[in-house]
PLY file of the C-alpha trace (Angstrom):
ply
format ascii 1.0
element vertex 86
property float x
property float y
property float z
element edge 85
property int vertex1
property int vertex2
end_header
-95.24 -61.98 -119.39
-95.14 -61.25 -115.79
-94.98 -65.45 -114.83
-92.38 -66.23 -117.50
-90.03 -63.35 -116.24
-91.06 -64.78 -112.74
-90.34 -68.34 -113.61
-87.02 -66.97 -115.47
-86.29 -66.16 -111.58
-86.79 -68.84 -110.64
-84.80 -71.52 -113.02
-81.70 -68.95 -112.86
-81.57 -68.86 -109.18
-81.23 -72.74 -109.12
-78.47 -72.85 -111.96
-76.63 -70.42 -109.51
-76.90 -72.32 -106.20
-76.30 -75.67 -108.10
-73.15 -74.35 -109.54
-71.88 -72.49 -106.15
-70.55 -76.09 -104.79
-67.13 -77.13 -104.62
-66.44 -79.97 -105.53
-64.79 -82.09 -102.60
-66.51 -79.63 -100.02
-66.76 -80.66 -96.89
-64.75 -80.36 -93.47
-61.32 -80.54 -93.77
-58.69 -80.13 -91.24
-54.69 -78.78 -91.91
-51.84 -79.79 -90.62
-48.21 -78.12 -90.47
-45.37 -77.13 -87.95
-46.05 -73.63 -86.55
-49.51 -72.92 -88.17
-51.81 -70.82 -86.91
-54.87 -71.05 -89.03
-55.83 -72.84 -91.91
-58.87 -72.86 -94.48
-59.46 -75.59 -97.21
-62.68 -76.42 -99.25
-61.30 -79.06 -101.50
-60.14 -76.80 -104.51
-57.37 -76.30 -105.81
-55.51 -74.37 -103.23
-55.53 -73.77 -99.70
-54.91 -70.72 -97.44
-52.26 -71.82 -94.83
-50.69 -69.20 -92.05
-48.02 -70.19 -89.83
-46.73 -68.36 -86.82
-44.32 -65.07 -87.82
-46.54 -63.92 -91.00
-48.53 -61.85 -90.23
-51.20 -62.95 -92.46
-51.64 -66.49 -95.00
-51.09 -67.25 -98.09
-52.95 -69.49 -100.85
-50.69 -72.42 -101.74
-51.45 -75.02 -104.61
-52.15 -78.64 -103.31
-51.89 -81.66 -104.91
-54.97 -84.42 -103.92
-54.34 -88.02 -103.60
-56.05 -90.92 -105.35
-58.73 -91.14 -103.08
-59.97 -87.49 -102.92
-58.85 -87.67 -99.06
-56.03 -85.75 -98.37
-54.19 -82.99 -100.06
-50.72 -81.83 -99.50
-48.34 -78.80 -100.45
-45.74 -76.54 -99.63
-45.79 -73.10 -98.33
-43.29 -70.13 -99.71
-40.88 -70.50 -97.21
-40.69 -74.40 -97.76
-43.18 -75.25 -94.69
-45.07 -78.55 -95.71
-48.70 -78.86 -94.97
-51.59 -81.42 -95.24
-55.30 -80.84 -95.09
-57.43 -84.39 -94.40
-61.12 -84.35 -95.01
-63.02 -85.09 -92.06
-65.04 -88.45 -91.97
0 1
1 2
2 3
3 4
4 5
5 6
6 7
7 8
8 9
9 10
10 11
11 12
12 13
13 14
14 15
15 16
16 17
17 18
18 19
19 20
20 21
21 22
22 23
23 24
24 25
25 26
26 27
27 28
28 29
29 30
30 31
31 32
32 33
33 34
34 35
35 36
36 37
37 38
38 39
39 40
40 41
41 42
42 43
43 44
44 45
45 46
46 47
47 48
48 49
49 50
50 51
51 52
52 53
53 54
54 55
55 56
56 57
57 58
58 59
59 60
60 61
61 62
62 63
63 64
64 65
65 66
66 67
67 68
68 69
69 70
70 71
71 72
72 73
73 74
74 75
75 76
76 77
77 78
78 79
79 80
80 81
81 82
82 83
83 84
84 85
């Protein structure tokens, strides 16, 4: 009993680190007037901060064709682009 519950370790701890990557991860690097720090893993949504907030936000993106580049629009109508890195 001891081994299965062992090798029941085992097999669940691999489901969980296959299933903890993004999809599209990678390095990617953001783009917009004033910002001042950016984070983007190639989800869904990225967190953008621009100068005179005192913190970020997440915004939605929209990808392209090509799974390359993804682009949105901050609250305050600030447009932004995050480009995966070669």
């Amino acid at each position: 009993m001891k081994s299965l519950s062992i090798m029941a370790v085992v097999v669940l701890s691999a489901l969980v680190v296959g299933c903890a990557a993004t999809p599209g991860a990678g390095s990617w690097q953001c783009a917009a007037n004033g910002l001042v720090n950016a984070h983007y893993t190639g989800g869904a949504s990225a967190m953008i901060h621009l100068q005179g907030f005192s913190s970020g936000g997440q915004y939605p993106v929209k990808m392209n064709e090509q799974g390359t580049e993804a682009s949105g629009t901050t609250a305050n109508g600030t447009p932004f682009v995050c480009k995966k890195l070669p």
